[in-house]
N, C-alpha and C positions, 0 to 999 in steps of 0.2 A: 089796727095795730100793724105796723111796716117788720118786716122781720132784716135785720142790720148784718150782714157781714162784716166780719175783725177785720183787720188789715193784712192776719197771717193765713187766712180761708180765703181772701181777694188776692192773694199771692199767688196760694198754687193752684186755681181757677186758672189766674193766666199762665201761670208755670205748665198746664195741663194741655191749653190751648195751643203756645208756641210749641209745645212738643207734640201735640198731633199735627198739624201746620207745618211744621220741620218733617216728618215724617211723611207725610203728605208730596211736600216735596223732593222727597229724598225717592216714591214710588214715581211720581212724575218723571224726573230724573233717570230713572233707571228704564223707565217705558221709550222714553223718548231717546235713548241711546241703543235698545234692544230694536228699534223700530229703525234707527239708522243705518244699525248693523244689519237688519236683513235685508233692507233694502238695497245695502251699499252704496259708499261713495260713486259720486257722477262720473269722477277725472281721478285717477292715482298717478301723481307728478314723480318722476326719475330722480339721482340726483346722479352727480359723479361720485367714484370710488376705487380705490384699488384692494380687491379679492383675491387672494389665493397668487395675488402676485400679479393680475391682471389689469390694467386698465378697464372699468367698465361702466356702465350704467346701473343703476341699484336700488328697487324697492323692495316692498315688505308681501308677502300672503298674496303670492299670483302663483300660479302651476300652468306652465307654460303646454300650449297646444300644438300653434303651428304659424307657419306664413302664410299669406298669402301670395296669387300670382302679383299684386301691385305691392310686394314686398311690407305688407301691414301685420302685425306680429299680433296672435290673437292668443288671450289667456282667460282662465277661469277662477274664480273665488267664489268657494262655496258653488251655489247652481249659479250665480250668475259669472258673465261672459263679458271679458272686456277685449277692444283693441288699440292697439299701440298707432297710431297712423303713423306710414313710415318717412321720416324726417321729423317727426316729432318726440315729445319727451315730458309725454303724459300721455297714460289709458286712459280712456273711454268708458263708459258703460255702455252695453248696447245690451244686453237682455238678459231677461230671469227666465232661465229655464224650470219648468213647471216640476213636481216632485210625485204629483196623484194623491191622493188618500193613503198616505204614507206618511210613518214618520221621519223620514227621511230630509222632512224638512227642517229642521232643527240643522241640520248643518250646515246650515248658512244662517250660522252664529257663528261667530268669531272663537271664544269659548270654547262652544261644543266640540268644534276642529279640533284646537288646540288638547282638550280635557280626551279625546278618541286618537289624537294623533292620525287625523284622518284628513290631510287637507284634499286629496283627487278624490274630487267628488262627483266629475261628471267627463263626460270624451266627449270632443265635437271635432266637426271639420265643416270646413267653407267652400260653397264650389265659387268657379270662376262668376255667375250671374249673382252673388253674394247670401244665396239661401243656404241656412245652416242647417244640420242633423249634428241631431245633441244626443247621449246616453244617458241617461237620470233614472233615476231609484227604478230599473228593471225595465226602463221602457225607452224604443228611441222615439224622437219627436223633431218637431221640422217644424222651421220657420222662415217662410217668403221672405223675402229679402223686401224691406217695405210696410212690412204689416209685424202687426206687436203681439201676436197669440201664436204660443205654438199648439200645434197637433199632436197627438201622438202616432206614428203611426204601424208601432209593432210592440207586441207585448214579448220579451225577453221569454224563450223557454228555461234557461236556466240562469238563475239570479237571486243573491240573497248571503246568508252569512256564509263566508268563505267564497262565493261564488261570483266575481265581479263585472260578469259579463262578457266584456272586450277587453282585452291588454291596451294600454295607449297605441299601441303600434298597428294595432290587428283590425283598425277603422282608415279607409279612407278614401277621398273621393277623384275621382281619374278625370275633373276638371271642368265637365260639364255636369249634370244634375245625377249623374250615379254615383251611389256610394256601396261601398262592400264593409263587409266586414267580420270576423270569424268568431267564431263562437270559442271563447277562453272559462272554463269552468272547473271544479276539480273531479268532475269526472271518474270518482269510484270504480265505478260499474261499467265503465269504457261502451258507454252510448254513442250512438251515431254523433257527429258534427259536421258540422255546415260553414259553409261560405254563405253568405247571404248577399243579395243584392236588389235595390231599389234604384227606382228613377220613374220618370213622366212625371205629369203635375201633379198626380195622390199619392206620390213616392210610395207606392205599395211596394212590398217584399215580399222575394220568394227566393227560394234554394239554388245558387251556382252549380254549386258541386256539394257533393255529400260523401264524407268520408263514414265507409262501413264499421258498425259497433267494432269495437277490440283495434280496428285501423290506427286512430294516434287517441293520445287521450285529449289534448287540445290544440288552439290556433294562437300561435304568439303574433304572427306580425303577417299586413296583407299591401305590398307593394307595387308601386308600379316604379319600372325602370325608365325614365326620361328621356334615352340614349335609342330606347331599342320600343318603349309603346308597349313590352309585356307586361305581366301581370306574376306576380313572384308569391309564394306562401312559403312561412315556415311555420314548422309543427313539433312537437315533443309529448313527451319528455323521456321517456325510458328508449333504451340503444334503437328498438325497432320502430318506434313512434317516433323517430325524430330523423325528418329532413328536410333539404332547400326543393322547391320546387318552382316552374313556371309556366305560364299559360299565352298562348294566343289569338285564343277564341273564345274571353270570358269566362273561363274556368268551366268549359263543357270537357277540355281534355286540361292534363296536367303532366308534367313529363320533369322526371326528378333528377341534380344534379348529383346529388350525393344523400346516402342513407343510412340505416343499421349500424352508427357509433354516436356519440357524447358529443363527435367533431362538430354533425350537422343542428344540434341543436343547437338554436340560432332564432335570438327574439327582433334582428333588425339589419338590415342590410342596406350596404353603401354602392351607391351606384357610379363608375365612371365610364367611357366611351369604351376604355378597352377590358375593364375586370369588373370583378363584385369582391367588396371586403366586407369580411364580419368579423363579430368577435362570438366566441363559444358563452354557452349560459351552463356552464357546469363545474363541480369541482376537483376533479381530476387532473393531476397537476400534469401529467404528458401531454394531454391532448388543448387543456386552455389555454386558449389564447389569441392571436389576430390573424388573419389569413386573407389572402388572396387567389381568390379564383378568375385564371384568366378567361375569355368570352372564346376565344378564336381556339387555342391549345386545348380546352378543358384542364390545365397543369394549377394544382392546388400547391399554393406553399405558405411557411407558416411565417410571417414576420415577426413574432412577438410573444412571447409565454406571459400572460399576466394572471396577477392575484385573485380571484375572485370570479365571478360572472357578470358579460357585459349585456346588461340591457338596452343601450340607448345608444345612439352613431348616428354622426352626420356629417356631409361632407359641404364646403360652404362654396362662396363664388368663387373665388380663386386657387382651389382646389384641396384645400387643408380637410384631413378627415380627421374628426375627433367622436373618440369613441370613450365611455367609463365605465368601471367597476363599482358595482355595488359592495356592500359588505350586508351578511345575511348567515354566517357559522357554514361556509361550504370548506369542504377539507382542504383546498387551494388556496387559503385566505394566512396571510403571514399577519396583520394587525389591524388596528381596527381602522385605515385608512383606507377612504376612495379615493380613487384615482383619476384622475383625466390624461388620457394617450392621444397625442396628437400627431399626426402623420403629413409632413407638406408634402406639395404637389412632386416636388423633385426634392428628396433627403429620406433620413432613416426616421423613426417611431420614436418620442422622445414622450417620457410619462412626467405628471408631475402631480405630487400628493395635494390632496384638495382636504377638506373637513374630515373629521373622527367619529366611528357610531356613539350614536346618544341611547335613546331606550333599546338595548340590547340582550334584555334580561327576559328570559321565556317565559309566553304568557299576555294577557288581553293587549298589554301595551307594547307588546315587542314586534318592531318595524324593523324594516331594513335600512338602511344608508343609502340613499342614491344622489346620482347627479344626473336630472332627467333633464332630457333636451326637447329641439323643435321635434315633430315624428316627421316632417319634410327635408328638404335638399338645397343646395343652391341657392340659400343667403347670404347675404353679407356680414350679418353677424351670428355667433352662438348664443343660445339663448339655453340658460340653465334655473331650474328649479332647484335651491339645496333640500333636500330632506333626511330630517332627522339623523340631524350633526350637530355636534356639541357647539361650533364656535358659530354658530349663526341660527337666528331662528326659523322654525319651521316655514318651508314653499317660501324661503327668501329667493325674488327673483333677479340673476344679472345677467346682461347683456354685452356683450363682451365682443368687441369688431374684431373682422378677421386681420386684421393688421397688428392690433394688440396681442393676438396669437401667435403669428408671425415674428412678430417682434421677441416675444418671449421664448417663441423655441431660438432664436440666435444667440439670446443670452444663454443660455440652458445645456 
């Protein structure tokens, strides 16, 4: 005896099947999209656009690093690492930087970013022979220029929630295979810090200089000046913890231009033949704002009072210094705009409001507003990261020539 299925039991038999099947491929689907995203795209193509007023170049989820010397603009998404080859107008992939037995590697999801508001995810810099040192989930790591695996080859002493390692600014390498870089942490307990330094072919690391417990609480920014071959630190945060300093031997001595006020805290410095400009990272409304220290006089003067504190400055080929405002709740701050201050080679300081803070509300998702730049000197163009501002989404990257800058302060 055959046992006979109705026509309404052979119904939703297959009714059952296409919905597993559909579902099926709906997991497919989503594997295979999760698996592109971590991967990342090969090539991320530019397009034209006008930003904030600016003629520019313009894609999507890149946080800009640096140039190199053959003028090639290097950025990161998530851990991996792309570059721009310069006269072209598409990224590159060039590598995934490793994460450890962490889970740190989740972000490099597209998502996870977005869901943390956490798009810098890693600090790198390129020497001249094109080997890279990268920052990732508490370890630096290096990669042959050539070869597809990195090493690690220092484990971070302090790193972890709140603790980020390195400031973008406070890594960098002085053009052959040495790189430095200062230990940026939040420092409670005002523990000793370091300058650290690697180089040779095991890029091992060991201690520059070593500032004594209680000396500063940390290292915003570790420079060299182009002009002169030294070697520059800035340090904060509280009046006696914070100043510019320089070196000529490595950072075996150190010998400080100014110290003990709000003035000298200072997370990046602009280099030309004859001064050094910064802008203050504080909220104190007499003393913030843009200055110049001349090289020959030592005579400090102030160009500029602005709203906020400036993290990020650079000055480009033709000699335009552009420096910005974060927004962050410092008492200095009149609205929720940042700012870009641009300064030509010959004229006065002219600002111009850029994007408005987005998540500003205290609390797991509350970021600052920035307008992060290259951490080098001496491009042709500005290369800006927006982060977390309302009118563009998050680590939107533009590229903006120095001419279009040029052009814009004439109108202005």
């Amino acid at each position: 005896m055959s046992l006979q299925l109705n026509p309404s039991s052979s119904a939703i038999i297959n009714k059952g099947r296409w919905l597993r099947l559909f579902l099926l491929l709906i997991v497919i689907a989503i594997a295979l999209y999760l698996f592109s995203d971590y991967k990342g795209p090969g090539t991320i193509a530019l397009k034209n656009d006008k930003v904030f007023g600016f003629n520019c170049l313009r894609t999507n989820d890149l946080v800009v690093q640096e140039y190199d010397r053959e003028g090639n603009l290097w950025a990161s998404r998530g851990m991996k690492i792309y570059m721009l080859e310069n006269g072209k107008k598409e990224f590159t992939r060039i590598a995934h930087v490793p994460t450890g037995l962490t889970l740190l590697w989740l972000r490099d999801f597209t998502l996870v970013r977005k869901i943390l508001l956490r798009p810098e995810c890693i600090e790198m810099v390129v020497c001249n022979s094109g080997d890279i040192s990268a920052l990732s989930a508490g370890k630096m790591w290096f990669l042959k220029k050539g070869e597809k695996k990195f090493s690690a080859t220092l484990h971070l002493a302090h790193y972890g929630f709140g603790d980020q390692g390195v400031r973008n600014d406070g890594i960098l390498s002085t053009g052959d295979n040495t790189v430095y870089y200062g230990e940026y942490f939040q420092n409670s307990g005002r523990q000793e810090v370091n300058i650290l330094r690697s180089g040779g072919i095991k890029q091992k690391w060991k201690s520059a200089f070593e500032f004594k417990p209680g000396e500063i609480r940390h290292i915003h920014a570790i420079q060299r000046d182009p002009y002169t071959g030294k070697l520059w630190v800035c340090t904060g945060d509280a009046d006696e913890e914070s100043f510019i300093a320089w070196s000529d031997d490595e950072f075996r001595t150190i010998h400080k231009i100014g110290e003990g006020s709000q003035l000298w805290r200072v997370c990046q410095l602009v280099f030309t033949e004859d001064a050094i400009f910064f802008g203050t990272d504080n909220g104190e409304k007499e003393i913030s704002g843009i200055y110049r220290w001349d090289k020959t006089s030592f005579d400090l003067k102030k160009l500029e009072s602005v709203p906020g504190a400036v993290f990020f400055a650079t000055r480009l080929k033709s000699g335009t210094i552009a420096m910005s405002t974060n927004r962050e709740n410092m008492a200095n701050e009149t609205d929720d705009k940042v700012r870009l201050y641009l300064t030509p080679a010959k004229g006065s300081t002219k600002v111009f409001e850029c994007g408005s803070w987005h998540h500003k509300k205290k609390g797991f998702w509350f970021k600052y507003a920035m307008l992060r730049f290259q951490r080098n000197q001496d491009s042709q163009c500005l290369a800006i990261s927006c982060l977390n501002q309302k009118e563009l989404p998050d680590s939107e990257l533009l590229i903006i020539p120095e001419e279009s800058l040029i052009e814009a302060l004439g109108k202005n």
